[in-house]
PDB file of N, CA, C and O in Angstrom:
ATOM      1  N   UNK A   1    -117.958 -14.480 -12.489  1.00  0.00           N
ATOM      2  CA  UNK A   1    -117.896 -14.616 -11.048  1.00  0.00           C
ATOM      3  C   UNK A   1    -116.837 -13.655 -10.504  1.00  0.00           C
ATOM      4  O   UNK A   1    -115.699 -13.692 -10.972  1.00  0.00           O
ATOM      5  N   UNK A   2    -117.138 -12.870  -9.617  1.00  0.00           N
ATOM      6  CA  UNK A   2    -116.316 -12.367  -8.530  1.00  0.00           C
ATOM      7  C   UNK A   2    -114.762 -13.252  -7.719  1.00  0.00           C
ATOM      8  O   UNK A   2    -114.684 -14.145  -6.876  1.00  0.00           O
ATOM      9  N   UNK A   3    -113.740 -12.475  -8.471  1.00  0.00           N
ATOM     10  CA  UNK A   3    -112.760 -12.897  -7.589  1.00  0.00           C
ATOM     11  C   UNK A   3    -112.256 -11.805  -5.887  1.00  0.00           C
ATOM     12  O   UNK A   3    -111.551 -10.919  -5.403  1.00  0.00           O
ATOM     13  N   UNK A   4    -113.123 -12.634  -5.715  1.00  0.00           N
ATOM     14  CA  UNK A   4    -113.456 -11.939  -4.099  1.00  0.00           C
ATOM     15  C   UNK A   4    -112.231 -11.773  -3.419  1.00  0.00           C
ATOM     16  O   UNK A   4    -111.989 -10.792  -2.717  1.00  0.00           O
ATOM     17  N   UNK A   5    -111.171 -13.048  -3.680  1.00  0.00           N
ATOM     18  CA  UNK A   5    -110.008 -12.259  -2.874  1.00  0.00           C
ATOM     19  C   UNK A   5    -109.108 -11.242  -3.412  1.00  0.00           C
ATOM     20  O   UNK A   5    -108.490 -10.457  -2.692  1.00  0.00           O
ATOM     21  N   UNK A   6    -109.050 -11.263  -4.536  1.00  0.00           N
ATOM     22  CA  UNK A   6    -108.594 -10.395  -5.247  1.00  0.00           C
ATOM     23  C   UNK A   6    -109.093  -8.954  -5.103  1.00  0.00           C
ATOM     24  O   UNK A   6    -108.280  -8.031  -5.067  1.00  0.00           O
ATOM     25  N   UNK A   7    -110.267  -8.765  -5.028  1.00  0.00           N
ATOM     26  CA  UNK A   7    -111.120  -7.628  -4.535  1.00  0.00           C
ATOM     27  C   UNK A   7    -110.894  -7.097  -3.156  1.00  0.00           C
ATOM     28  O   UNK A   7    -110.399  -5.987  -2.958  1.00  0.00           O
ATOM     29  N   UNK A   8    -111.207  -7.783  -2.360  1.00  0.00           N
ATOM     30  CA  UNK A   8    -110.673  -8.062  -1.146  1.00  0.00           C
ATOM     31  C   UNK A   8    -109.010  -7.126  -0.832  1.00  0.00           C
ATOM     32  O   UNK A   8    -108.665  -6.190  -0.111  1.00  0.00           O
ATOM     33  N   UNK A   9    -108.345  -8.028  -1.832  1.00  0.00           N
ATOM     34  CA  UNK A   9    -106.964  -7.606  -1.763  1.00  0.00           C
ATOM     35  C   UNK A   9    -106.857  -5.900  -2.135  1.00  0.00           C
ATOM     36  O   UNK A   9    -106.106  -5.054  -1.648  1.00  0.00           O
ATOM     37  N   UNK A  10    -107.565  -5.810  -2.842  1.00  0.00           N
ATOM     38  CA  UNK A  10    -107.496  -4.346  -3.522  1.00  0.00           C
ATOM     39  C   UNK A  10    -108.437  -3.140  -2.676  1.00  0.00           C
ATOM     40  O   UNK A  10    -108.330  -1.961  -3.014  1.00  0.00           O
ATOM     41  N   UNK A  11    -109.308  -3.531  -1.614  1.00  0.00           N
ATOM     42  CA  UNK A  11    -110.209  -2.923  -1.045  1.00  0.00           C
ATOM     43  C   UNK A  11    -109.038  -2.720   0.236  1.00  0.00           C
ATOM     44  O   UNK A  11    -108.966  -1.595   0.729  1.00  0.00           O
ATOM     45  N   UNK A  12    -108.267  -3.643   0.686  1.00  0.00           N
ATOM     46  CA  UNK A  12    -107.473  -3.168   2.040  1.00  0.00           C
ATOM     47  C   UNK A  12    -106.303  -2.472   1.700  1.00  0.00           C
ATOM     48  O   UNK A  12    -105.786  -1.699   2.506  1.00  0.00           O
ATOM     49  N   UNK A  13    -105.594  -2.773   0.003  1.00  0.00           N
ATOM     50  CA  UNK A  13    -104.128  -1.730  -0.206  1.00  0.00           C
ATOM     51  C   UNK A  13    -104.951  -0.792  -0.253  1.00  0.00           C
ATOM     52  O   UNK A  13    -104.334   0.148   0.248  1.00  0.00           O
ATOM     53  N   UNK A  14    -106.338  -0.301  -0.641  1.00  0.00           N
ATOM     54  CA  UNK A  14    -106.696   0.981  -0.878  1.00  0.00           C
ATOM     55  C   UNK A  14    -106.919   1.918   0.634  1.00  0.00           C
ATOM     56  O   UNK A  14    -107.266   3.098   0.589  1.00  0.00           O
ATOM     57  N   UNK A  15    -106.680   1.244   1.843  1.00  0.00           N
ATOM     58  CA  UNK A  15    -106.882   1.666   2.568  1.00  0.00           C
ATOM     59  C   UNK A  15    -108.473   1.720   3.927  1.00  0.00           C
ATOM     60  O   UNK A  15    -108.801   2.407   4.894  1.00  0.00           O
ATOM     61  N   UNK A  16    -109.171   0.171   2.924  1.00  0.00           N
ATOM     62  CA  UNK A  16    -110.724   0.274   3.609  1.00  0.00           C
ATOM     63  C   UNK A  16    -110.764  -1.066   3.693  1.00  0.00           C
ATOM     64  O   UNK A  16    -110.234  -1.985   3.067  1.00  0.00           O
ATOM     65  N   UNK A  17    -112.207  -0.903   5.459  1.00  0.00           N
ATOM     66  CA  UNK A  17    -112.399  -2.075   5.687  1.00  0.00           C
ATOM     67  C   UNK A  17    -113.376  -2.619   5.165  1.00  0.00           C
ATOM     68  O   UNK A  17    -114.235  -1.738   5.188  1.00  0.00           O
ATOM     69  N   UNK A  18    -114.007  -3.914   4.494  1.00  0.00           N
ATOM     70  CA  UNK A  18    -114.997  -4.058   4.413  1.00  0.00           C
ATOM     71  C   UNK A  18    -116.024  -3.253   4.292  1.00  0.00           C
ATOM     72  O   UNK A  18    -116.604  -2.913   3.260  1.00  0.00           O
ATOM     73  N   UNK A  19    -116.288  -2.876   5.687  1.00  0.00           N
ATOM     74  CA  UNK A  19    -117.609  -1.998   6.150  1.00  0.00           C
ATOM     75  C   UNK A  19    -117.534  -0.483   5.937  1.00  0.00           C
ATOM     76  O   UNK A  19    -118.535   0.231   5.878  1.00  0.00           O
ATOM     77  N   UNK A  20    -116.197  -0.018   5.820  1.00  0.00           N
ATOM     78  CA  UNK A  20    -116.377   1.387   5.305  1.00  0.00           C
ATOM     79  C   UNK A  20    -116.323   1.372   3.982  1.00  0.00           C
ATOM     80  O   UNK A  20    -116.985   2.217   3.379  1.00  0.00           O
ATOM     81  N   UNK A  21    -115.614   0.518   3.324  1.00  0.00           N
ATOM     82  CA  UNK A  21    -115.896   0.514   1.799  1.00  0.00           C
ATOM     83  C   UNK A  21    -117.648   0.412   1.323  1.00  0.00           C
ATOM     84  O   UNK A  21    -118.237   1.058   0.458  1.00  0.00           O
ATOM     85  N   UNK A  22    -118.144  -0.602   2.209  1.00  0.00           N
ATOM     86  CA  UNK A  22    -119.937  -0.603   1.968  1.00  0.00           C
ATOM     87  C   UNK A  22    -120.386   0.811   2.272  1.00  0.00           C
ATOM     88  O   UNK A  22    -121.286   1.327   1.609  1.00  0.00           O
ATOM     89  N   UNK A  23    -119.893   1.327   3.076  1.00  0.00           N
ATOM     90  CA  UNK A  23    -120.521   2.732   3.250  1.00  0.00           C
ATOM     91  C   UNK A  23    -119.916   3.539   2.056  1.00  0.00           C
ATOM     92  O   UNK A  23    -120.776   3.879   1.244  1.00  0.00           O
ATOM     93  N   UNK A  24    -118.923   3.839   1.822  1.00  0.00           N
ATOM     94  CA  UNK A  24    -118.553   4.513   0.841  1.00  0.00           C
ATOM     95  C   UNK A  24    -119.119   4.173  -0.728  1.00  0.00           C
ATOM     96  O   UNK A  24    -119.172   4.931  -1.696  1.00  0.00           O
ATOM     97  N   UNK A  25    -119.522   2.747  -0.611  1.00  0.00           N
ATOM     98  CA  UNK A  25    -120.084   2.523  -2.237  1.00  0.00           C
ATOM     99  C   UNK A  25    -121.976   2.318  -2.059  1.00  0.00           C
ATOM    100  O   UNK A  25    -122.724   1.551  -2.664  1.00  0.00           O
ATOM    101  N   UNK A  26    -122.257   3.260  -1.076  1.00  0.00           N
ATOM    102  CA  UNK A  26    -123.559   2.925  -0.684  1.00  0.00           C
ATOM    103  C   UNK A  26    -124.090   1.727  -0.557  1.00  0.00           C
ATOM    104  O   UNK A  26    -125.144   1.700  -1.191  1.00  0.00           O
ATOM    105  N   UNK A  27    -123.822   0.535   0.055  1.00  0.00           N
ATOM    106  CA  UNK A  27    -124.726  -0.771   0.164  1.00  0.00           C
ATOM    107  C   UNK A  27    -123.893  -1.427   1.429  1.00  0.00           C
ATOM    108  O   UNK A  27    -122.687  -1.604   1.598  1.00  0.00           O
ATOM    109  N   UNK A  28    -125.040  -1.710   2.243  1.00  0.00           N
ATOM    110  CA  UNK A  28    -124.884  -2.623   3.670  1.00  0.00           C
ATOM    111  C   UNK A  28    -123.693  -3.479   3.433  1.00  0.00           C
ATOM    112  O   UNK A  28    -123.257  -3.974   2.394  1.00  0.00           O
ATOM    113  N   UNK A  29    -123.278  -3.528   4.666  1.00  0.00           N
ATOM    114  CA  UNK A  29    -122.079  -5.119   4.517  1.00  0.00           C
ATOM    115  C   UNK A  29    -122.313  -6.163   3.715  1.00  0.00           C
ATOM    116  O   UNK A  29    -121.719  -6.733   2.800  1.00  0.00           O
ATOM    117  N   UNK A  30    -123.834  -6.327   4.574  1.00  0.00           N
ATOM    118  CA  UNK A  30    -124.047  -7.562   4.029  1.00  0.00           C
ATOM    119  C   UNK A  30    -124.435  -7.830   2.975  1.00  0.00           C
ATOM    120  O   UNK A  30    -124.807  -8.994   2.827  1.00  0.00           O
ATOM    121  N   UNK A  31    -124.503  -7.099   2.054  1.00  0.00           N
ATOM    122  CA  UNK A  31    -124.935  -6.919   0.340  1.00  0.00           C
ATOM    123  C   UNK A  31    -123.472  -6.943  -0.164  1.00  0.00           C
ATOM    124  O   UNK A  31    -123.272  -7.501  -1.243  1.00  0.00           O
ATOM    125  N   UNK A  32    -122.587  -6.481   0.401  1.00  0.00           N
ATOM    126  CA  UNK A  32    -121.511  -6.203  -0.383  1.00  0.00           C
ATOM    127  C   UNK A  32    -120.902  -7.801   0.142  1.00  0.00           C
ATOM    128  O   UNK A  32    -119.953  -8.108  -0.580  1.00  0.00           O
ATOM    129  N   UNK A  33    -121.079  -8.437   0.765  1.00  0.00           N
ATOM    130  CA  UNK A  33    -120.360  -9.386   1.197  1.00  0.00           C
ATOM    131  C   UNK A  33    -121.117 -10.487   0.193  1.00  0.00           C
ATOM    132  O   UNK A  33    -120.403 -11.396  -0.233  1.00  0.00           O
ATOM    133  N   UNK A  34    -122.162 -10.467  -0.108  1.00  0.00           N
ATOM    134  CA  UNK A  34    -123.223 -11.485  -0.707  1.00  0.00           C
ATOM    135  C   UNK A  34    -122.701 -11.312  -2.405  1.00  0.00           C
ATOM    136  O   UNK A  34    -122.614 -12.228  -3.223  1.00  0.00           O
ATOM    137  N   UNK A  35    -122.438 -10.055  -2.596  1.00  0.00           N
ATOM    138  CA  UNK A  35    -122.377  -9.883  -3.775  1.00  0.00           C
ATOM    139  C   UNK A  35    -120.758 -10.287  -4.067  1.00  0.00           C
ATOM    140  O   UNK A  35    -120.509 -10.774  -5.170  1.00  0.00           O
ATOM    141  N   UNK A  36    -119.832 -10.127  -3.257  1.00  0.00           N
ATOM    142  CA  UNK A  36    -118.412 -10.522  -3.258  1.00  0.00           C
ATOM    143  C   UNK A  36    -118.659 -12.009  -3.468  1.00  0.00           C
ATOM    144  O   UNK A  36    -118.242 -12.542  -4.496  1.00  0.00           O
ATOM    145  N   UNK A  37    -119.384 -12.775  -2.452  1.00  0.00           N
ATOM    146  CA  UNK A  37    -119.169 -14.091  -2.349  1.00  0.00           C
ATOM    147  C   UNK A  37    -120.280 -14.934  -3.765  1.00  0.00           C
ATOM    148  O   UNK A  37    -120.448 -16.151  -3.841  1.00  0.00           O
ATOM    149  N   UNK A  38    -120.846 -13.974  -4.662  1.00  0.00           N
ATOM    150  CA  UNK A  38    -121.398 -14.688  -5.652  1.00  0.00           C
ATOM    151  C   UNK A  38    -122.931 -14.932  -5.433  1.00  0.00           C
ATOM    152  O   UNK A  38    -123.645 -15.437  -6.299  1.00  0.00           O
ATOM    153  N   UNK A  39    -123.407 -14.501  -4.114  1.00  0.00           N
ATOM    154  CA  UNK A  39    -125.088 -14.961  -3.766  1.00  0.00           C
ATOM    155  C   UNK A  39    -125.498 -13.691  -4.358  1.00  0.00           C
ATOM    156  O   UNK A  39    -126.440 -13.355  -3.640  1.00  0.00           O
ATOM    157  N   UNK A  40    -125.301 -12.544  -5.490  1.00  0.00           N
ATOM    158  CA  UNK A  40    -125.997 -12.211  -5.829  1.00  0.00           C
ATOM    159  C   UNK A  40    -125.083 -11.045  -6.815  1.00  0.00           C
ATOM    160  O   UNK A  40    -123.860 -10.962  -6.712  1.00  0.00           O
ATOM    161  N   UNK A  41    -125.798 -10.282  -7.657  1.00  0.00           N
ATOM    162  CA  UNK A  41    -124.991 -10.120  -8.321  1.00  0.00           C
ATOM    163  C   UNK A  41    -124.462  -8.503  -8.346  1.00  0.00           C
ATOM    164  O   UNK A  41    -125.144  -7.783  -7.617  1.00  0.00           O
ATOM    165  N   UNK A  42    -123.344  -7.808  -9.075  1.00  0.00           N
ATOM    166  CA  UNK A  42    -123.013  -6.285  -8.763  1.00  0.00           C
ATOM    167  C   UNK A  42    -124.276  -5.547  -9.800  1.00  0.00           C
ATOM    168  O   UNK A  42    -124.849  -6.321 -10.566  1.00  0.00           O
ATOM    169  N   UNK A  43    -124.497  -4.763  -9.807  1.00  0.00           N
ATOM    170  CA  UNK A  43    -125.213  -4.010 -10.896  1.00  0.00           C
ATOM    171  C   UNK A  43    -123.577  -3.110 -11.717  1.00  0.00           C
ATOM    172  O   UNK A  43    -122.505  -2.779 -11.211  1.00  0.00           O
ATOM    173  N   UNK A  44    -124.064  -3.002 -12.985  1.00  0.00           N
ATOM    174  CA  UNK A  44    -123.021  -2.226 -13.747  1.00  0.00           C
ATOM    175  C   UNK A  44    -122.522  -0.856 -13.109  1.00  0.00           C
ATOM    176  O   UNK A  44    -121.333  -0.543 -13.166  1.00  0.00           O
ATOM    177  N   UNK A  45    -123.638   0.081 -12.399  1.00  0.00           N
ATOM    178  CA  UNK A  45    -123.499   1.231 -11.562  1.00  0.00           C
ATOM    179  C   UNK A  45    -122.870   0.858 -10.403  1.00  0.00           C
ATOM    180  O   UNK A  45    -122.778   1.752  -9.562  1.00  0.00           O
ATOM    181  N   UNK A  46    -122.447  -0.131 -10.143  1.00  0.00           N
ATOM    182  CA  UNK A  46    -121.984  -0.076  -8.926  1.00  0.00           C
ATOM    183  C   UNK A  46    -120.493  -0.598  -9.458  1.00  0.00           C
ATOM    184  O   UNK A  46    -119.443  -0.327  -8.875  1.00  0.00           O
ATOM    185  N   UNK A  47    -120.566  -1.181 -10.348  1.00  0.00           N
ATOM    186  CA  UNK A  47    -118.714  -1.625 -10.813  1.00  0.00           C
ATOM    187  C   UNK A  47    -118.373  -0.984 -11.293  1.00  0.00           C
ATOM    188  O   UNK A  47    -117.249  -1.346 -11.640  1.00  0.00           O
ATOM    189  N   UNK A  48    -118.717   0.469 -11.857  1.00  0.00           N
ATOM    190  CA  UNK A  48    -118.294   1.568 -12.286  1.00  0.00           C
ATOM    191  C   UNK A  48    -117.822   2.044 -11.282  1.00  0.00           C
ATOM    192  O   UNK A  48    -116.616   2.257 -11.412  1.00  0.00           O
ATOM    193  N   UNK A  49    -118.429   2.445  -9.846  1.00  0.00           N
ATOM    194  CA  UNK A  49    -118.128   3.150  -8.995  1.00  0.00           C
ATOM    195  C   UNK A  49    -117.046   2.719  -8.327  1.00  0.00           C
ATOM    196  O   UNK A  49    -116.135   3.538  -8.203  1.00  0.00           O
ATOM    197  N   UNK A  50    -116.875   1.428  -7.767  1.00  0.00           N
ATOM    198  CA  UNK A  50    -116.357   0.489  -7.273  1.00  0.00           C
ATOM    199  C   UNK A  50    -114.956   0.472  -8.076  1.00  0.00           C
ATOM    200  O   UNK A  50    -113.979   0.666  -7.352  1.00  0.00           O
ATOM    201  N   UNK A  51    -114.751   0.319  -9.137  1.00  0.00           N
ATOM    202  CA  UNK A  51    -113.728   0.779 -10.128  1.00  0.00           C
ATOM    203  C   UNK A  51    -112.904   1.739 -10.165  1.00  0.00           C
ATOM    204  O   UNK A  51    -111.695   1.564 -10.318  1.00  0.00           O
ATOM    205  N   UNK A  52    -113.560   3.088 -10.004  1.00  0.00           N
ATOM    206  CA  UNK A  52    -113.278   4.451  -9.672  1.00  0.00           C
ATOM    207  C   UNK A  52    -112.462   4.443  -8.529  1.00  0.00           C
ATOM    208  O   UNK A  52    -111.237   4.431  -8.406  1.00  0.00           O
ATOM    209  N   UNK A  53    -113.443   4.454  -7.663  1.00  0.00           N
ATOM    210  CA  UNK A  53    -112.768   4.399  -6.004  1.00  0.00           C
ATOM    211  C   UNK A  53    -111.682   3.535  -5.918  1.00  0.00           C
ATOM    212  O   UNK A  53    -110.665   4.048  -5.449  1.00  0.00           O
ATOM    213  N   UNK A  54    -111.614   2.322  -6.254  1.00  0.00           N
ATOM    214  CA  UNK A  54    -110.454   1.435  -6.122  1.00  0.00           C
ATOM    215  C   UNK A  54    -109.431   1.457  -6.701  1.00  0.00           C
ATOM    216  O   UNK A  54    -108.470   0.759  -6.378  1.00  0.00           O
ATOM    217  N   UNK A  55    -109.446   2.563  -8.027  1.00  0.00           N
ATOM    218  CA  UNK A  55    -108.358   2.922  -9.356  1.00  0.00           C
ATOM    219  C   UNK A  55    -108.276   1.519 -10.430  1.00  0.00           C
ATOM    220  O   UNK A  55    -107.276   1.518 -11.149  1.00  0.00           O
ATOM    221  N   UNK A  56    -109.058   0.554 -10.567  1.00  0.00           N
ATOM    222  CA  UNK A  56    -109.184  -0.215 -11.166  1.00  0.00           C
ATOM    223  C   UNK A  56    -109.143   0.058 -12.756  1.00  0.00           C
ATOM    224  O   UNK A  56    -109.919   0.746 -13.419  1.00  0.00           O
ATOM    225  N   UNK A  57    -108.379  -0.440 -13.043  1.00  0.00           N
ATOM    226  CA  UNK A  57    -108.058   0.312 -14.503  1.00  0.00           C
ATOM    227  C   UNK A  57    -109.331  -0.763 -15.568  1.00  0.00           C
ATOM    228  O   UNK A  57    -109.777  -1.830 -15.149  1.00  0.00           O
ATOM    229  N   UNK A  58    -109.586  -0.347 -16.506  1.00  0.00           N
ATOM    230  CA  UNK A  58    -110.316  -0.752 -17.739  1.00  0.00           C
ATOM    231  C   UNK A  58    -109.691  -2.434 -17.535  1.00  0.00           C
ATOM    232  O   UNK A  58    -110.132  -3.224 -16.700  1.00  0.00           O
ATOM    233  N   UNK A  59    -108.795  -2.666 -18.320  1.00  0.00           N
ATOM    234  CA  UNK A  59    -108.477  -3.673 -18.772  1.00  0.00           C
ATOM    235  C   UNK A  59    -108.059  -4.607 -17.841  1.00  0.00           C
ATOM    236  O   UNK A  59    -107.730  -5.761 -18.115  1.00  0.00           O
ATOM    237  N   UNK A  60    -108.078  -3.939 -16.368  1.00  0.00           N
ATOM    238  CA  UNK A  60    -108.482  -5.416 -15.211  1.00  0.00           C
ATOM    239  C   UNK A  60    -109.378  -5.653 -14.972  1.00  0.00           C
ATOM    240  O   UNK A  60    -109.246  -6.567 -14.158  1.00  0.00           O
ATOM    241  N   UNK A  61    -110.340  -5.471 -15.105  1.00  0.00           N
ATOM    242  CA  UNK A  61    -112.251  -4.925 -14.751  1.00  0.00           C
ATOM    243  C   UNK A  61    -112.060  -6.804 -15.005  1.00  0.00           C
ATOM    244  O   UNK A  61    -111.579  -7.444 -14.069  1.00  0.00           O
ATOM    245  N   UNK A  62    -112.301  -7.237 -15.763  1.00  0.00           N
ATOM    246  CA  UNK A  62    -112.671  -8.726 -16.013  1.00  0.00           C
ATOM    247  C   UNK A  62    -111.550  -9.860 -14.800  1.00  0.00           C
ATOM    248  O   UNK A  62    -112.112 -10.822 -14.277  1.00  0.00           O
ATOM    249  N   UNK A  63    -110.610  -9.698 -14.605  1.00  0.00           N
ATOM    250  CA  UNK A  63    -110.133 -10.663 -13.575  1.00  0.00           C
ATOM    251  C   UNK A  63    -110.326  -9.984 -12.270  1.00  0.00           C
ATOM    252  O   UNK A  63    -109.527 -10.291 -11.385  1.00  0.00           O
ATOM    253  N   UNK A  64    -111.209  -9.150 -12.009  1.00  0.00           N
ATOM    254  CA  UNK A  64    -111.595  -8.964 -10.737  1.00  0.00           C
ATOM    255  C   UNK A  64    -113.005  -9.503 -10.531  1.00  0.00           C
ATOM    256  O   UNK A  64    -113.390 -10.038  -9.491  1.00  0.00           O
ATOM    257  N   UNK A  65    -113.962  -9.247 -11.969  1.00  0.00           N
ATOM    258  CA  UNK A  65    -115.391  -9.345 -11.806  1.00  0.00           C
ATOM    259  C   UNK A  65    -116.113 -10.537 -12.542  1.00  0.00           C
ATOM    260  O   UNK A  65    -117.149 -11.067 -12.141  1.00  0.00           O
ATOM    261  N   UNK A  66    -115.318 -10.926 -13.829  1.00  0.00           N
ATOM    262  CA  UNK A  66    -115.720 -11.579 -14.645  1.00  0.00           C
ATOM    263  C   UNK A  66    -114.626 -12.970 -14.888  1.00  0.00           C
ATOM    264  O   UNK A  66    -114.095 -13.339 -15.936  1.00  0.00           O
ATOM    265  N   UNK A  67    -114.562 -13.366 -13.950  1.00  0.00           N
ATOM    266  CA  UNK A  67    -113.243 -14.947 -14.152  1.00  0.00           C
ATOM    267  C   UNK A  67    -114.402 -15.917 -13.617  1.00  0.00           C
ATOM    268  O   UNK A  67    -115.435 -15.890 -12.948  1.00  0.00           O
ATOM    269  N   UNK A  68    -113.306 -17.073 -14.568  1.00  0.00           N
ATOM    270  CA  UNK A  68    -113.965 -18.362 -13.514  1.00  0.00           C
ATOM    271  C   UNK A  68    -113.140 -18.795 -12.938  1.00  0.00           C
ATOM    272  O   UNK A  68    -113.360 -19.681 -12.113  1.00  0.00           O
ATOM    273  N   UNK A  69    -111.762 -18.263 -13.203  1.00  0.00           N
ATOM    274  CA  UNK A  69    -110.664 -19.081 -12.013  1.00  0.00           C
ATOM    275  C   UNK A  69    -110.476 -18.017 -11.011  1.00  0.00           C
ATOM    276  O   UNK A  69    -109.702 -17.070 -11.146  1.00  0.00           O
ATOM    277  N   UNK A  70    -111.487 -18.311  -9.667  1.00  0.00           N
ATOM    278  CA  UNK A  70    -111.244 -17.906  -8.640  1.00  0.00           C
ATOM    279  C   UNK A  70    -111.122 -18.709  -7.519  1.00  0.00           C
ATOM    280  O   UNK A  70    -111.932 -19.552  -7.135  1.00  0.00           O
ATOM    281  N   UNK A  71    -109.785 -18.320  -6.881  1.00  0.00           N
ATOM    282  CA  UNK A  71    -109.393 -18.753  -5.767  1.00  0.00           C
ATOM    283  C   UNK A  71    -110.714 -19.449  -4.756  1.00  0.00           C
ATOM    284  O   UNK A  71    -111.583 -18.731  -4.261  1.00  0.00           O
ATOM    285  N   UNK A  72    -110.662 -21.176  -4.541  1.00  0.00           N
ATOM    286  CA  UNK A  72    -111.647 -20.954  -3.536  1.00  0.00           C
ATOM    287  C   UNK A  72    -111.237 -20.819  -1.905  1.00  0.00           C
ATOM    288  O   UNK A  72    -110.230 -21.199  -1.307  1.00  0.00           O
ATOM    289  N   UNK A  73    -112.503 -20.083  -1.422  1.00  0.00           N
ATOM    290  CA  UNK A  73    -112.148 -19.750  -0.433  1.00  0.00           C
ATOM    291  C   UNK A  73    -113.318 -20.525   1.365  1.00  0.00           C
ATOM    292  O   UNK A  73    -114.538 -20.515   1.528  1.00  0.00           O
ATOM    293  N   UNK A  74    -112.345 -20.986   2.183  1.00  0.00           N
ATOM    294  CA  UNK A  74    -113.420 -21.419   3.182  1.00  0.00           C
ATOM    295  C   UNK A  74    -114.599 -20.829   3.998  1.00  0.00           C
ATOM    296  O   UNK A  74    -114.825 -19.619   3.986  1.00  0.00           O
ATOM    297  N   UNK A  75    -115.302 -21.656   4.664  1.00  0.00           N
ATOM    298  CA  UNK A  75    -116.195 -20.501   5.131  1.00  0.00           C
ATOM    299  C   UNK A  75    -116.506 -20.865   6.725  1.00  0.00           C
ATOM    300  O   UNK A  75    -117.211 -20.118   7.403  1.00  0.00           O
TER     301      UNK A  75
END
């Protein structure tokens, strides 16, 4: 599961909102928001990229993408 705030957290020190980060990793808001919040899932090509752009090093890749202790969050 996606630790979305954590992602989150790392998508605004990098300097992007939401919606320009979806533009920059090619996919609508609302895909990137669906896929943050767990209604669907990243493809490997896109957590590569997503990785890249964000400077996400190797050996954090799993507590950003792959935890089960994630913060819950309201809606």
């Amino acid at each position: 599961m996606t630790n979305s705030t954590k992602l989150r957290g790392r998508i605004v020190e990098k300097g992007y909102t939401l919606g320009k980060f979806a533009e920059v990793i090619h996919l609508s808001r609302v895909s990137l928001r669906k896929k943050m919040n767990g209604e669907s899932e990243f493809k490997a090509s896109e957590l590569e990229n997503i990785c890249a752009i964000l400077d996400i090093p190797s050996s954090q890749i799993d507590s950003y993408f792959f935890t089960n202790n994630v913060p819950k969050m309201g809606r």
